[in-house]
N, C-alpha and C positions, 0 to 999 in steps of 0.2 A: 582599222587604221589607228594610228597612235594619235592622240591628243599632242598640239603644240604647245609651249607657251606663251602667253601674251605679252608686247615685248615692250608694254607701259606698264607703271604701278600707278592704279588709278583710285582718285577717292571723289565722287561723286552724290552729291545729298545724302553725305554722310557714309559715301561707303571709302573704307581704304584698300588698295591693291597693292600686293608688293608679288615677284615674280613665284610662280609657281614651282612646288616642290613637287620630288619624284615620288610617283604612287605610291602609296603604303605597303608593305611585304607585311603576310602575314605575321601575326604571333610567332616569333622563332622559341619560346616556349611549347606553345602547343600548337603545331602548324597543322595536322592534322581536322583536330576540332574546327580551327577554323577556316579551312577551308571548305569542309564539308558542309559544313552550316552556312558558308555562302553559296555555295554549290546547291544548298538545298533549297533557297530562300529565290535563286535565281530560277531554278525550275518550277517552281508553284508560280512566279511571275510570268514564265513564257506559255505554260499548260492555259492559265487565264486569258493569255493576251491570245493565242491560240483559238481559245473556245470563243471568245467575243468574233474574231475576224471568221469563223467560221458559221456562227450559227445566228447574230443579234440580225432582229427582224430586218433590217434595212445596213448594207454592207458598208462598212466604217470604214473611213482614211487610214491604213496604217500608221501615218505621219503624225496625226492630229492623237491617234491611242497614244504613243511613244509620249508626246509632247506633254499629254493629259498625265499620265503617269510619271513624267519627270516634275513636273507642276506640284505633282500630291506630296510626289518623295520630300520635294523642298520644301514646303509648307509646313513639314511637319517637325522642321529646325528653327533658328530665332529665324525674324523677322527680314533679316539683310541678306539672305541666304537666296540664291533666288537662279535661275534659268532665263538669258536675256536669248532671245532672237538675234537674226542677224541683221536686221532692219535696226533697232534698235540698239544690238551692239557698237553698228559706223556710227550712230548718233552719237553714241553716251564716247568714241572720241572725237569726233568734232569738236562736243563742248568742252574736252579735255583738254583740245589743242587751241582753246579760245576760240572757235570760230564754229560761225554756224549760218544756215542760211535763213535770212527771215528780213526783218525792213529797219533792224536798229533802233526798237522800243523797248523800256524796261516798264512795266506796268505794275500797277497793286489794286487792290480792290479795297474801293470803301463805301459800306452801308449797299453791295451790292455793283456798284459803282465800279467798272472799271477806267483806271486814271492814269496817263500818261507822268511816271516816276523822272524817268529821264528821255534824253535823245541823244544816243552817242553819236560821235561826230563822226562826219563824213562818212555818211550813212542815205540809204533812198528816203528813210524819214527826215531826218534832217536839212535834207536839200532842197524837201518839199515844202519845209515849212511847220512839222510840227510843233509842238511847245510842249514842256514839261506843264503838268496840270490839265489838259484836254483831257476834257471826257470821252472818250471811245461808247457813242450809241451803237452801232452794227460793222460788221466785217462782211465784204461782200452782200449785204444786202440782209444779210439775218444778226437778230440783235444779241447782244454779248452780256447782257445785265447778270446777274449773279454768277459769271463763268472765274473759276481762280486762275490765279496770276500763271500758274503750270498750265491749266486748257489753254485761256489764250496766247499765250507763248507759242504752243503748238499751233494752234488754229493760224501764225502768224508764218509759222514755217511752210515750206514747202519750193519747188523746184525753181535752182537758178534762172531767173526772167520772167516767171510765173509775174502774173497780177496781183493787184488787191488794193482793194476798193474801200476805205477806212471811212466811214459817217462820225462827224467829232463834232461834240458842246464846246464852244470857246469860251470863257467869261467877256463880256462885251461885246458877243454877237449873236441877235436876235434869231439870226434863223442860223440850224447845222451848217457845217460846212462838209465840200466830200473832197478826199483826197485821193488820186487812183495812184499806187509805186509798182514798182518794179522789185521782186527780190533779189537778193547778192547772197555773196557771203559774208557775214559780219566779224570781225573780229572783237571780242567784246572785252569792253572795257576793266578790268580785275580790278584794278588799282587806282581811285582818284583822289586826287590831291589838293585843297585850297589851303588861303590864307585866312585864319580869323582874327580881324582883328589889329591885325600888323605883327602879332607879337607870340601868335600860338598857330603851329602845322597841324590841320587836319588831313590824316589819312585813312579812306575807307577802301576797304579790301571789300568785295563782293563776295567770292571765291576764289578757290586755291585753283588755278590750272596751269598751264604750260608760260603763257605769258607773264604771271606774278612774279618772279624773281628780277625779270630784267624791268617791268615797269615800277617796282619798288628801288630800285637803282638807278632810274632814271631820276626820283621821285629825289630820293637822299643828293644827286648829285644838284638839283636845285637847290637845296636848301639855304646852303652859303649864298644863293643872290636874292633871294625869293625874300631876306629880312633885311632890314637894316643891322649893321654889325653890333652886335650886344645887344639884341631884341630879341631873340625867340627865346621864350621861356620854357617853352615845353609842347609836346607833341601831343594830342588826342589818336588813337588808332583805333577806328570802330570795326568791329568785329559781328554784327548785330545782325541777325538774320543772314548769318553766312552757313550755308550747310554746307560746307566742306570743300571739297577739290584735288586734287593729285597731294598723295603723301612729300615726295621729296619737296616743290616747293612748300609745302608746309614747315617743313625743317631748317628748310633755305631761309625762310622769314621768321623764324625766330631766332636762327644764328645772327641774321641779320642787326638785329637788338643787341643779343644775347655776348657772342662775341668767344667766348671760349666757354667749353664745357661741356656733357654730359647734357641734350637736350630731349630725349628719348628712350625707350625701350620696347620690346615686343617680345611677348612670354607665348609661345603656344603649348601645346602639346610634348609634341617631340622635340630633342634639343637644336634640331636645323631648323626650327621655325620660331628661333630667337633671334633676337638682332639688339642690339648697342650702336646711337647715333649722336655723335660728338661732334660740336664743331669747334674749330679751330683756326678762329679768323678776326675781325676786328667789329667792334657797335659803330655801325655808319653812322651812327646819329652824335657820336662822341661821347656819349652817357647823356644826353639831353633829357631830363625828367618825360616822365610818359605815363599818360592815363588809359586805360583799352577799356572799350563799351562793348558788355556782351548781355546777352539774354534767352529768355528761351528758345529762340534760332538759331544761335550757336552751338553749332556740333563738327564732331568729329575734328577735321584735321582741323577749322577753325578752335577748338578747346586742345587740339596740341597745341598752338603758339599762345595759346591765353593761361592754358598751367604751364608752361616753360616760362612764360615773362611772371608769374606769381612767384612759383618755384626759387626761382634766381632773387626773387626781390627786386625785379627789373622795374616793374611795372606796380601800380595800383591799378586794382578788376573794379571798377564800377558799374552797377550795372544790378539784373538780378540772375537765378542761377542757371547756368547753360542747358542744353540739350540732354547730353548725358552719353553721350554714345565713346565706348573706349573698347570697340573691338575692329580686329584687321579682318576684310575680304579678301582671299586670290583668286585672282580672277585667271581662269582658263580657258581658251579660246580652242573649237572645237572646228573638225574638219570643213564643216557647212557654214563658216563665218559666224556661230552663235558659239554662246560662252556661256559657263560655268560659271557663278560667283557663290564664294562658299566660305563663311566664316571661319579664317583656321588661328587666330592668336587676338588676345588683348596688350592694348596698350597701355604703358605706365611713363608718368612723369617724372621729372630729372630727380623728385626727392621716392619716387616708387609708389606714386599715389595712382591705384585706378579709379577712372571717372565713368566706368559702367554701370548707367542706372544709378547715378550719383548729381554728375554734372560736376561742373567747377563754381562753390560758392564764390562770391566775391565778397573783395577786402568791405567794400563800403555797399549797401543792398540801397538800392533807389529805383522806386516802381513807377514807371508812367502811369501819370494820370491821362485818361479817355476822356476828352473833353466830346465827343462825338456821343457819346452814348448807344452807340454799337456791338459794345459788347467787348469791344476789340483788344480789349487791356485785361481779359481775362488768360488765366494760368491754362497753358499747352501741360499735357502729363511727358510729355516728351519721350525718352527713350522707356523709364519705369512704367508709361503707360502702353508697350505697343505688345501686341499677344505674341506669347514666344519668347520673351526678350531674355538674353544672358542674364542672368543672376549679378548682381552685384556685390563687394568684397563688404557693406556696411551692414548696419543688422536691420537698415531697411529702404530698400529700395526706392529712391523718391529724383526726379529729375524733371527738368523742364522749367517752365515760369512763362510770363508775358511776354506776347513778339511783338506787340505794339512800339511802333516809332513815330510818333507824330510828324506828320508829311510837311508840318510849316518848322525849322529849326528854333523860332521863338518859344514854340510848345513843347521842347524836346529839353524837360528836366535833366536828364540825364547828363545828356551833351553841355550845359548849360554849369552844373554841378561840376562837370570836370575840368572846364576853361575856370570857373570860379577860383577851382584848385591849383589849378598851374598859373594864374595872374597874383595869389595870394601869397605873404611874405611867410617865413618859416612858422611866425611866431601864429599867425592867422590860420596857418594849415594844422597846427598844433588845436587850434580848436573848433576846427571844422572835421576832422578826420580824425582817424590813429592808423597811422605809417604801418604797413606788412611788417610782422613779425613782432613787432611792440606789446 
């Protein structure tokens, strides 16, 4: 049966997908040589797979050899390269399409600790009462203490109407509380917005998916009522522990800034597996000064819009240096609903900068301090650290930094640092900073 291909370009914890290209035709130099050598590479595999299903002491799943043998092939390319199921394929787009089923908690874990980060709205948690800051002691009954924020994520998922039974620490109540929900489908939040201040727009992006363009649009079309006329000085857009999300809206949000020009590229291989992405539209924000907070969390399609706003001089990168990750997956989708994801090109920024195994330095480097003493403010190796990894274009390979964000915003230098910059007059910014490209 022929392979289809999948009919999203999907970028997920870092992976990018754009649609799939037509299988490779041998070497028309030497078609011969290599077909033979495929031809011969392919019958030493089936003689083995063969000999196993006929003789290994106890008779093996053909399904499970195949699987195990596509498992190894992949393993043995970078890291992103990988063999999804089809279970896990509908997943990975649910959370593509923004939506997923679980109770409307965003959690993080501290000292062990898992802790109620947010409560999106209109949601079974929220209606029931959670609160941001609740300590999650057990789910169902068994306890959650050093599980990360991806187990219990999961552990939270499961079937439209299914139960779940949450035991939570509230500050100011002596004894747990239990709360029993009901799961839905959530649509999850990408994009949130506040005021700081009267006088500065905070914009936090989670992740890039299906929803981030129009709730970004939503976001700019408040802006004019959300200040008093002649008050907003400038916009904060945190970027900060976002691993990534759908390529186009990635693109879509820094055109959004950006406004006309040259905000991307993609180099592969072959010359079909290049692309040039321009936009050609208006900065919603009217050129409104802009700070973006990024850090060791920041990867993939989140460090395309953070070197396109460097790039351009759009933006000041505060923060310390990103993830590091500047290669494309395509993803291809296989007759039994599982997929193929398979590194075929890297990406470069609007001046041709690769950030594989690099990351994007920022203009001003400012580290959190760990006031917890957790550890938690220690350096991630990010993409330079994972086995396998693309080579990168520098003469050495180094990416990542601290994903630490202190959960009270008084503790959070960073953020703190860049409202300073945007409330401060020219002459005060002049000796706080040095302006990109100066």
């Amino acid at each position: 049966m022929r392979m289809r291909p999948l009919a999203i370009a999907v970028l997920l914890l870092g992976l990018i997908a754009v649609p799939v290209r037509a299988q490779q035709q041998p070497d028309p130099e030497n078609p011969d040589n290599d077909t033979r050598e495929q031809l011969y590479e392919l019958g030493r595999f089936i003689a083995i797979y063969q000999r196993v299903l006929a003789t290994y002491v106890d008779k093996p799943a053909p399904d499970v050899l195949i699987q195990g043998a596509i498992g190894g092939m992949m393993s043995k390319l970078d890291p992103h390269s990988r063999y999804v199921d089809p279970k896990a394929m509908s997943d990975m787009q649910q959370e593509l399409a923004g939506k997923r089923v679980g109770l409307g908690l965003e959690v993080e874990v501290q000292g062990g600790l898992v802790k109620v980060e947010h409560v999106l709205d209109a949601t079974p948690a929220a209606t029931a009462g959670l609160k941001a800051g609740d300590i999650i002691l057990k789910l169902d009954g068994d306890t959650v203490r050093g599980l990360s924020p991806a187990a219990m994520l999961q552990r939270m998922e499961g079937a439209v109407g299914s139960s779940a039974t949450l035991t939570i620490r509230r500050r100011g109540n002596a004894v747990p509380l239990s709360y029993t929900l009901m799961r839905e489908i959530i649509r999850a939040e990408s994009v949130r917005f506040e005021v700081m201040g009267e006088d500065v727009g905070y914009i936090r992006i989670r992740e890039f998916n299906e929803q981030t363009p129009d709730s970004l649009r939503r976001v700019a079309e408040r802006l004019p009522t959300a200040f008093r006329p002649g008050t907003l000085k400038g916009i904060v857009l945190d970027l900060r522990n976002n691993p990534g999300g759908l390529l186009d809206p990635a693109i879509m949000v820094s055109a959004a800034f950006i406004g006309k020009g040259v905000l991307l590229s993609i180099r592969g291989r072959e010359p079909d597996q290049s692309k040039v992405y321009i936009a050609h539209g208006e900065d919603i924000t009217g050129g409104v000064p802009l700070v973006v907070l990024i850090n060791g969390g920041t990867a993939s399609a989140a460090e395309i819009v953070a070197g396109a706003l460097q790039d351009f001089k759009r933006a000041t990168i505060l923060g310390t240096r990103s993830f590091g990750k500047g290669s494309i997956q395509t993803v291809t989708r296989l007759p039994d609903d599982s997929a193929l994801v398979l590194t075929t090109a890297r990406y470069y920024t609007p001046l041709g900068r690769s950030i594989q195994a690099q990351g994007i330095e920022p203009d001003i480097a400012v580290r959190q301090q760990d006031p917890t003493g957790a550890g938690l403010g220690h350096a991630t190796p990010g993409e330079a650290g994972l086995t396998g990894h693309l080579r990168g274009t520098g003469l050495k390979d180094e990416s990542g930094s601290s994903l630490y964000v202190p959960p009270n915003p008084t503790d959070d230098i960073q953020l703190r640092i860049a409202l300073d910059m945007l409330r401060s007059t020219e002459r005060e910014r002049s000796e706080l900073w040095r302006p990109p490209g100066n």
